[in-house]
N, C-alpha and C positions, 0 to 999 in steps of 0.2 A: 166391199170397197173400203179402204183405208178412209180416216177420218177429216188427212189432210186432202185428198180427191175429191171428198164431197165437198168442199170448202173453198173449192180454188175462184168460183167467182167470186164470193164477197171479201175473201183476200185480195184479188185484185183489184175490185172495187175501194178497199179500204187503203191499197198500200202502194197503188201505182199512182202517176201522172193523172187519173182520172177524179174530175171534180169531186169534193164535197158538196153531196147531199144533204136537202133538210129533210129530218126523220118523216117514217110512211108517207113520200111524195106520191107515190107509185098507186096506195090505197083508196086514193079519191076515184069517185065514180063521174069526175065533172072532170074532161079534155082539156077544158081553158084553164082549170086549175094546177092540171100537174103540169101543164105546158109554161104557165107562168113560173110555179116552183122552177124546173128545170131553167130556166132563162134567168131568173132572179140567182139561182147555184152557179149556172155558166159565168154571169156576169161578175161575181166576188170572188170566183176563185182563185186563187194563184199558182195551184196547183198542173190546171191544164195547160195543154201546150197548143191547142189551136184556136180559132176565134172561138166567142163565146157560143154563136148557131152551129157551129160542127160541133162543137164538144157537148151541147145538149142533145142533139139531135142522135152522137151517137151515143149519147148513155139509154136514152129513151128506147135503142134498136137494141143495145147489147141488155137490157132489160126483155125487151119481149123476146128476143132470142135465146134467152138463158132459161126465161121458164117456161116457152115450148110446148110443147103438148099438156102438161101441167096447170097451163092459163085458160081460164073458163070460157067460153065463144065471146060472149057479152063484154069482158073483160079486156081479153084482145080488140075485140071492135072498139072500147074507150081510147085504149094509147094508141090503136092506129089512127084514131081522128085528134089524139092530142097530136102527133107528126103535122097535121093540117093545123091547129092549132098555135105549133108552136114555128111555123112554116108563116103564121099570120102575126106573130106578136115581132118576129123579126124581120117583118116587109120582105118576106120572101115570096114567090107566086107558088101557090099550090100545085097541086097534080090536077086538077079538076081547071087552071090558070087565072084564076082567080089571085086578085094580091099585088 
């Protein structure tokens, strides 16, 4: 596989309409924390083009869906409950209806 192929998400991460990121948000092992980051990102950006809860919400999806079988069970279970998390920081009602 060519080098620009392995590369094409964090090229579009870096180079499209999609928010800036604060460095290793992703790495916390604490929900409320990357859920915050992400919201605090959504919220300064200028870059994105939808409110500030879609546009985190979908970096947080095209995150787990990028590293995919790659992503540790443990790990996957953090960002899927930072979605609830970050589902809570923006008064939104969970899956569970809670909010």
């Amino acid at each position: 596989m060519t080098k620009r192929k392995e590369k094409w998400s964090a090229e579009v991460t870096e180079g499209s309409d999609a928010m800036d990121l604060e460095e290793d948000v992703f790495t916390s092992d604490d929900p409320r924390e990357i859920a915050a980051s992400l919201k605090r990102s959504a919220e300064r950006s200028e870059r994105r083009k939808a409110e500030p809860f879609r546009s985190a919400m979908s970096m947080l999806t095209f995150y787990i869906n990028r590293a995919g079988s790659n992503l540790p069970g443990g790990k996957k279970k953090v960002l899927e409950q930072a979605k609830d998390e970050l589902r809570d920081l923006f008064g939104r009602k969970t899956k569970s209806g809670k909010g």
